[in-house]
C-alpha positions in Angstrom: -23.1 20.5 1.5 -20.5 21.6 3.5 -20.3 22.6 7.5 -17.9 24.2 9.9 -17.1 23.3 13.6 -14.9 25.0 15.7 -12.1 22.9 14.4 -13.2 20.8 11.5 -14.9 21.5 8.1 -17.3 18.8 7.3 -17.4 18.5 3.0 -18.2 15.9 0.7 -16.5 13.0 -0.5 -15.2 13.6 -4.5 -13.4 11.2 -6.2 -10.2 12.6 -5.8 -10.1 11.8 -1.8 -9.5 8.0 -2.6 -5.6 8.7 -1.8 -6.2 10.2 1.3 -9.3 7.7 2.4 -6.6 5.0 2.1 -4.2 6.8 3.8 -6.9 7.5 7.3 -9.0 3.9 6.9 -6.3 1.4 5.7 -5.7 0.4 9.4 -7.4 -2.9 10.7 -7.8 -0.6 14.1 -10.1 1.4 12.3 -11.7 -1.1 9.6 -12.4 -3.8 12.5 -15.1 -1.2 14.2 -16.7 -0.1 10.6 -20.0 -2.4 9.4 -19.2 -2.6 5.4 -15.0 -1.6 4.6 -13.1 -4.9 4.4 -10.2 -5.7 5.4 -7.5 -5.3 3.9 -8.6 -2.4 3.2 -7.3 -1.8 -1.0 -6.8 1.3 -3.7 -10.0 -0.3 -4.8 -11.8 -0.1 -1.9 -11.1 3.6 -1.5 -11.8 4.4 -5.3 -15.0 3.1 -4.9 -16.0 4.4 -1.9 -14.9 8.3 -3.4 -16.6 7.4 -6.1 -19.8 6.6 -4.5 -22.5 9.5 -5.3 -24.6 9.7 -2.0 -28.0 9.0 -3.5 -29.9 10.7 -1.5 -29.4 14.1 -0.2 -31.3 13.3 3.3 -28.7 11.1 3.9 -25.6 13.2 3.8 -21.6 11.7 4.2 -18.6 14.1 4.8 -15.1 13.8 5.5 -13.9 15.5 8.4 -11.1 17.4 7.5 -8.8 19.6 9.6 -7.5 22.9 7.9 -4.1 24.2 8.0 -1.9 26.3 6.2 -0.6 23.3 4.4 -4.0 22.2 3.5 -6.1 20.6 5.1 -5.9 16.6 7.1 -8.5 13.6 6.7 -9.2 13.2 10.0 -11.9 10.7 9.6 -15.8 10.2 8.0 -19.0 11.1 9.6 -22.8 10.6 8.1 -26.2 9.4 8.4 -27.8 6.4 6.5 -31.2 5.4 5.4 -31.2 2.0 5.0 -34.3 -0.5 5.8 -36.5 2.5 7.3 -33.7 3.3 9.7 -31.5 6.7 9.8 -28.4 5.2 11.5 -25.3 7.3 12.3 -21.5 6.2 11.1 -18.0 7.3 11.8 -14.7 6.6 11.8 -11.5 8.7 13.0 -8.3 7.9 11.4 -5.8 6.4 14.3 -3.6 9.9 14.9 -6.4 12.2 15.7 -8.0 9.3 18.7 -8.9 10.7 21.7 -9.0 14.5 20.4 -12.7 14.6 20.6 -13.1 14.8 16.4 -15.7 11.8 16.7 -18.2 13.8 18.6 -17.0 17.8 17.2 -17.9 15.7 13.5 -20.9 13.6 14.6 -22.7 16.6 16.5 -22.4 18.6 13.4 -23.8 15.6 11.3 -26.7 15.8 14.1 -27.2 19.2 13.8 -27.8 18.8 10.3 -29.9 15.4 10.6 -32.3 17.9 12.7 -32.6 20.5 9.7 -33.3 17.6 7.4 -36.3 16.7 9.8 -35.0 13.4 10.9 -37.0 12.5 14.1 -34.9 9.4 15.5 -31.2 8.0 15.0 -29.9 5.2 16.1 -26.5 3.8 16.5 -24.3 1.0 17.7 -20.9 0.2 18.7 -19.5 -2.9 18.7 -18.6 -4.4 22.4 -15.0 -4.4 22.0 -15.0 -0.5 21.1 -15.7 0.8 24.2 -14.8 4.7 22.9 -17.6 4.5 20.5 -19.8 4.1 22.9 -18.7 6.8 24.9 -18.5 9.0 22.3 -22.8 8.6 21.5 -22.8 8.8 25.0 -21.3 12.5 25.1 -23.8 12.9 21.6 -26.9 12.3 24.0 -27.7 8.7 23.1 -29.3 6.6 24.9 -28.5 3.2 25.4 -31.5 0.6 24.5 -30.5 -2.0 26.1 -30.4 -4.5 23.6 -27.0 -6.1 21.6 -27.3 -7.4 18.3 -25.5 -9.3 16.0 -23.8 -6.7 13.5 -22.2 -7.1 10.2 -18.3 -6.8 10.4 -16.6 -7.2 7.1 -13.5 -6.6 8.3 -13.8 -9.7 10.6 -15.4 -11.6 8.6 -18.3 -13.0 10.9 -21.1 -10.8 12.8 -19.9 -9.3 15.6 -21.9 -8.1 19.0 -22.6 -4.6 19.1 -24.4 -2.3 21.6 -27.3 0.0 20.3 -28.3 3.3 21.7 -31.1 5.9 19.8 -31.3 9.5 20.2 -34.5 11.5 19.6 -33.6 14.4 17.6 -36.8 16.7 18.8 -34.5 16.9 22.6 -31.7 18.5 20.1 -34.6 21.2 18.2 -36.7 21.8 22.0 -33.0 23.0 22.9 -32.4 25.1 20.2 -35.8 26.8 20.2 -35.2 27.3 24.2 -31.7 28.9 23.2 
């Protein structure tokens, strides 16, 4: 599956990307905030991520990419995730393109598409020390729950408190019916 935004083009993940995955995640700035990439972050790592088939197709991943005439630029991952019942939003934005407004352009369009699979409710955390995260599920519509839990953080090896917001995706298809 593929999407555009106005900037980015949201595609799969092929084998092949492993080079560039290294090149966007292998900074402890961006693998610190992300639940399951370790840190360091290896060839390894990034091989088997690319290499990962998304098993199911209602829970889509994509690389956010930027085209330009030289091709086009990693700029980060976006998807949705099923595990234990839950459909859970991920992301991460490679260190040059912060603050450019690629996590939200990326994660509305994974959104967007979570609402034509028929997903009724995501949820989402950030961890307390990654204050941008939070503002950027903010900007998505999220809404804070109120609760913290104790998250898994590879990358610092220990759990790792983390603020949790939900959105329910039927505001998102009301809006697009009233449009």
């Amino acid at each position: 599956m593929f999407h555009r935004t106005q900037r980015l083009l949201l595609r799969p993940v092929w084998p092949e990307d492993w080079r560039i995955l290294l090149v966007g995640i292998a900074d402890e700035g961006v693998v610190r905030n992300l639940a399951r990439a370790p840190w360091p972050y290896t060839e390894h790592d990034a091989q088997s991520f690319a290499a990962s088939p998304v098993s199911d197709p209602r829970f889509p991943r994509f690389l956010l990419t930027l085209p330009g005439q030289q091709g086009s630029q990693l700029v980060g991952c976006c998807g949705i995730d099923g595990r234990e019942g839950v459909v859970e939003l991920g992301y991460w934005i490679a260190r040059q393109f912060w603050g450019r407004g690629f996590a939200t352009e990326g994660a509305r369009a994974v959104l967007d598409i979570a609402t034509v699979l028929g997903h009724e409710r995501i949820v989402a955390g950030h961890y307390l020390d990654n204050p941008a995260s939070g503002r950027v599920l903010r900007k998505l519509g999220f809404q804070p729950t109120g609760r913290t839990e104790q998250r898994d953080c590879l990358a610092r090896g220990r759990p790792t408190e983390a603020a949790m917001y939900e959105l329910r995706l039927q505001a998102i298809r009301d809006d697009a019916v009233a449009a």
